[in-house]
py3Dmol code that shows the C-alpha trace and the ligand (Angstrom):
import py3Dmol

protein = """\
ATOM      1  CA  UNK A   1     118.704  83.932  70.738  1.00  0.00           C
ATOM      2  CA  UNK A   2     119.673  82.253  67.514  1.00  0.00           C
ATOM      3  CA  UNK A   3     117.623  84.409  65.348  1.00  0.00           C
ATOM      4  CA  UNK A   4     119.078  87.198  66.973  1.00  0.00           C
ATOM      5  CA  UNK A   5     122.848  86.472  66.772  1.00  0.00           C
ATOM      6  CA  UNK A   6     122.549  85.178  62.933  1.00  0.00           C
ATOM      7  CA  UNK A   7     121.054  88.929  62.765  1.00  0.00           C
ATOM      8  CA  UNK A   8     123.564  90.659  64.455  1.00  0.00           C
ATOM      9  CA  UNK A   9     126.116  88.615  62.150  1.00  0.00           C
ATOM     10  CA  UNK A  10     124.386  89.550  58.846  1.00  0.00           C
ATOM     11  CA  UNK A  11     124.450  92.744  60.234  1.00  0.00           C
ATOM     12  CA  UNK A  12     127.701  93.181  61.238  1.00  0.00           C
ATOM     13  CA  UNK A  13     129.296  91.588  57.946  1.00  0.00           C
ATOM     14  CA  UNK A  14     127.509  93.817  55.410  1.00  0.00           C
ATOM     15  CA  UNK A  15     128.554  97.331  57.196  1.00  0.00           C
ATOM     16  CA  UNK A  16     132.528  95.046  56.477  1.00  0.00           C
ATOM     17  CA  UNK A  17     134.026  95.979  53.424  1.00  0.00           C
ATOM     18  CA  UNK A  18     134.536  92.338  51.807  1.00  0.00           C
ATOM     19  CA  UNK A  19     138.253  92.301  52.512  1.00  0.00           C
ATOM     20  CA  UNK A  20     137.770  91.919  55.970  1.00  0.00           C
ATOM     21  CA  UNK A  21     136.854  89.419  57.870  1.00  0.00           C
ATOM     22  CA  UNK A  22     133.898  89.553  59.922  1.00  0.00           C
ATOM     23  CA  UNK A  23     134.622  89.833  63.552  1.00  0.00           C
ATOM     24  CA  UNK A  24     133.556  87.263  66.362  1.00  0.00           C
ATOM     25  CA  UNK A  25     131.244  88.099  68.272  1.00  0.00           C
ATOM     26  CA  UNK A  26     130.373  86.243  71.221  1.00  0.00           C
ATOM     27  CA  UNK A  27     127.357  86.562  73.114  1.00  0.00           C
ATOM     28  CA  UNK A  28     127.353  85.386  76.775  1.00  0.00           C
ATOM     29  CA  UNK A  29     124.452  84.962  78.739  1.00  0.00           C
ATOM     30  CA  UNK A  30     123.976  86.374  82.199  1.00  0.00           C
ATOM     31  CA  UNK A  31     124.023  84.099  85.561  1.00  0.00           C
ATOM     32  CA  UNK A  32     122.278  84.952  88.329  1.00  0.00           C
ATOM     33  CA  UNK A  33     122.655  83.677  92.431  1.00  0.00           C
ATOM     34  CA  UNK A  34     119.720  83.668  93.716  1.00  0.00           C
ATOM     35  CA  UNK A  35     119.399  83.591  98.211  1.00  0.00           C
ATOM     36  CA  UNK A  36     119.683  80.063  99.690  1.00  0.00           C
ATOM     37  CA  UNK A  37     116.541  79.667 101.431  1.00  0.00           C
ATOM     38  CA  UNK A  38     116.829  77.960 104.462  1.00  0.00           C
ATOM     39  CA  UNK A  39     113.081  79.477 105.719  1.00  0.00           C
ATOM     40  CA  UNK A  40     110.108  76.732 105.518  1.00  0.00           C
ATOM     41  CA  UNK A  41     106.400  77.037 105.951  1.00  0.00           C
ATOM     42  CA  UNK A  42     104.949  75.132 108.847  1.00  0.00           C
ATOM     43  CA  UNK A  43     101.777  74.499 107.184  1.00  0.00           C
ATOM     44  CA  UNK A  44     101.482  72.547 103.661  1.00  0.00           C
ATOM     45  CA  UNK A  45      98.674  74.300 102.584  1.00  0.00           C
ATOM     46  CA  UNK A  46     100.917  77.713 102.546  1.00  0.00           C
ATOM     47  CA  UNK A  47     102.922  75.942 100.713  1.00  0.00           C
ATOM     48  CA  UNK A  48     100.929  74.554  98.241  1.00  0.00           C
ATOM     49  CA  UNK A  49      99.344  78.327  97.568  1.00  0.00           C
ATOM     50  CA  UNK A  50     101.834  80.356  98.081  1.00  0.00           C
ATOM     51  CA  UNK A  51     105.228  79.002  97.733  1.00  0.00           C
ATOM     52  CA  UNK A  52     104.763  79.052  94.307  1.00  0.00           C
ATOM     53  CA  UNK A  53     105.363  82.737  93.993  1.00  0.00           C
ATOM     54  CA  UNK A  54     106.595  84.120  97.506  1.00  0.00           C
ATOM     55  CA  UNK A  55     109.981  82.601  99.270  1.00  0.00           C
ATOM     56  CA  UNK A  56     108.585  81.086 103.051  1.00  0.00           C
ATOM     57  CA  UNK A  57     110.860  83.868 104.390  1.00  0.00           C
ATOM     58  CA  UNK A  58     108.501  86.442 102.749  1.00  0.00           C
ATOM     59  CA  UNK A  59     105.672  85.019 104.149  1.00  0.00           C
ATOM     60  CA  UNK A  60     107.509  84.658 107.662  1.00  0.00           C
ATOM     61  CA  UNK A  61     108.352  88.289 107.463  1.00  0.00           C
ATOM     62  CA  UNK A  62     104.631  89.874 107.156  1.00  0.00           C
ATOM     63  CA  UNK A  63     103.671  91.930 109.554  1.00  0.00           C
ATOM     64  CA  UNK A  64     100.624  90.819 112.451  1.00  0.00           C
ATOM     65  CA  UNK A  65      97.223  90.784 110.757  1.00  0.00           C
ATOM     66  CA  UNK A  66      93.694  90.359 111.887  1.00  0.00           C
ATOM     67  CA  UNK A  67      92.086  87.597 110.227  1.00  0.00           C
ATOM     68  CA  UNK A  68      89.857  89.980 108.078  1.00  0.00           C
ATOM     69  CA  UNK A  69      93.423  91.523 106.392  1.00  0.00           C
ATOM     70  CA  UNK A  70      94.552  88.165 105.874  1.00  0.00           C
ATOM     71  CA  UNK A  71      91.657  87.685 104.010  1.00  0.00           C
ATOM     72  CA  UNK A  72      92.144  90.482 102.387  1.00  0.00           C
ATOM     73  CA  UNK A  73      95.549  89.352 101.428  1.00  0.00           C
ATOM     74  CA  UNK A  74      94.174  86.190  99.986  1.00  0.00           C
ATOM     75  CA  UNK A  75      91.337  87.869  98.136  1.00  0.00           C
ATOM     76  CA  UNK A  76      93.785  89.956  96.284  1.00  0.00           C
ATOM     77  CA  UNK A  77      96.403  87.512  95.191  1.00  0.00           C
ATOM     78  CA  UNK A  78      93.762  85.544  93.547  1.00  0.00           C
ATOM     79  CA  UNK A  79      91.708  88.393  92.056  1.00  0.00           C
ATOM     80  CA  UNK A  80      94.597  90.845  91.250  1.00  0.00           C
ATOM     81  CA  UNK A  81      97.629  88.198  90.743  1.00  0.00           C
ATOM     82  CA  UNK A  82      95.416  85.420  89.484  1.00  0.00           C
ATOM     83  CA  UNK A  83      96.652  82.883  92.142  1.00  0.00           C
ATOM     84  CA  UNK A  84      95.000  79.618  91.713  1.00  0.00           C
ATOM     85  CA  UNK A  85      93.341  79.395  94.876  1.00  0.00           C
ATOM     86  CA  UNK A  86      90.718  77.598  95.631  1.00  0.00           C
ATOM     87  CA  UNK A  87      87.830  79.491  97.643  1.00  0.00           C
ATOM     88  CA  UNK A  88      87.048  76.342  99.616  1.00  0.00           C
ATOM     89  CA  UNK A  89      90.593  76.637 101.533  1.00  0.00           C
ATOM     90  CA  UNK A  90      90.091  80.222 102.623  1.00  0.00           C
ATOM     91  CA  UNK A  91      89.695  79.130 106.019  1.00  0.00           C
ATOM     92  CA  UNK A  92      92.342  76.847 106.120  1.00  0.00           C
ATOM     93  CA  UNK A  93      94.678  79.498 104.774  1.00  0.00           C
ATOM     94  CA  UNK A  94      93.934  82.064 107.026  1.00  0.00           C
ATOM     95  CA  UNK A  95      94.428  79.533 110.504  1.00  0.00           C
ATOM     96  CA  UNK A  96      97.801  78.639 109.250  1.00  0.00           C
ATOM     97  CA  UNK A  97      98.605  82.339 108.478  1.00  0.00           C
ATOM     98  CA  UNK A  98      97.449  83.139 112.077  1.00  0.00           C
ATOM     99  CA  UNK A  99      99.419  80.549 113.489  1.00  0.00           C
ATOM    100  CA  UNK A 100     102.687  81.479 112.025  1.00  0.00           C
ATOM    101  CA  UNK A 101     105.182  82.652 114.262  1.00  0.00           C
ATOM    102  CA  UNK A 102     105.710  86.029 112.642  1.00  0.00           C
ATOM    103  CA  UNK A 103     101.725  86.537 114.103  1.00  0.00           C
ATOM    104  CA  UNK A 104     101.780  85.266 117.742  1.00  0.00           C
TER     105      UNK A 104
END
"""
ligand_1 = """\
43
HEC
C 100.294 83.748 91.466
C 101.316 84.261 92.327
C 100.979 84.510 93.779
C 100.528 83.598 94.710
C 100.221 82.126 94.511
C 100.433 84.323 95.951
N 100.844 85.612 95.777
Fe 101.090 87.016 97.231
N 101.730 88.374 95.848
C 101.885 88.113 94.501
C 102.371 89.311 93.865
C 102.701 89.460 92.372
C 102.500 90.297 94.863
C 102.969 91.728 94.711
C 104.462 91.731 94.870
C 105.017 93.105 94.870
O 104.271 94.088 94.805
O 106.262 93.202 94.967
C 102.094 89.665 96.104
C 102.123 90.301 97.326
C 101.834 89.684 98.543
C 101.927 90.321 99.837
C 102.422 91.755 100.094
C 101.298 92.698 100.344
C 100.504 93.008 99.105
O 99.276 92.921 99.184
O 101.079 93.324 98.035
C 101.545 89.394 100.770
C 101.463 89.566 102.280
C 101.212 88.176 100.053
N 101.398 88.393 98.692
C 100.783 87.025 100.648
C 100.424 85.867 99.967
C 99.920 84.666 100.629
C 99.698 84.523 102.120
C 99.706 83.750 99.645
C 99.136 82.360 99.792
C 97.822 82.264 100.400
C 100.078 84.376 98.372
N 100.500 85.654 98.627
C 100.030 83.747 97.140
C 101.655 86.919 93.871
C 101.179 85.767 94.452
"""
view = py3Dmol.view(width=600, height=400)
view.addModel(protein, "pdb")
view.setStyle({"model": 0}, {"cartoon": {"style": "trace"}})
view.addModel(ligand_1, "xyz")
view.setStyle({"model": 1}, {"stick": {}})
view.zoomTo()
view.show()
């Protein structure tokens, strides 16, 4: 952001015919408000793998899947999304996804 303003300054002050001073400019960064999430994960292995990029509330909000979809799921978020999950936890995963409340 430095570089950037000192550019825009040089910038700025050259098109300026010497007589005049430059102007200020004054750069203000954005601010964002993000959702208060009061949603948790019952399990800890959920949220060990996949709090990390999804809110709980996403994961609460899936629709029902069989087993072999949530499987699915998994499969893709490490293959297409490179989530670092391990292949030995598959199992466990996929219980605790089926036991959500969103799936009864
Ligand atoms: C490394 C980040 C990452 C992790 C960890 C991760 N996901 Fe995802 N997931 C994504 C991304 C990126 C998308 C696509 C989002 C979009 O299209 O808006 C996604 C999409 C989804 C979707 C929507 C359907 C779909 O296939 O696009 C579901 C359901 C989902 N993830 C479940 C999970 C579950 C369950 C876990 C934990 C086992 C998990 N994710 C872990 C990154 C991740």
């Amino acid at each position: 952001m430095k570089a950037l303003s000192l550019a825009a300054f040089v910038l700025l002050a050259a098109c300026h015919p010497a007589a005049e001073a430059p102007k200020q400019i004054t750069l203000t960064s954005q601010s964002i408000t993000l959702p208060v999430e009061t949603a948790t994960l019952p399990a800890e292995i959920l949220s060990v793998n996949c709090a990390a990029c999804h809110s709980p509330e996403m994961i609460l909000s899936q629709p029902k899947l069989k087993p072999e979809q949530w499987q699915a799921e998994v499969t893709k978020m490490r293959g297409a999304y490179k989530a670092s999950i391990d292949e030995k936890d598959d199992a466990k995963i996929i219980a605790a996804l089926l036991a959500l409340p969103n799936q009864k």
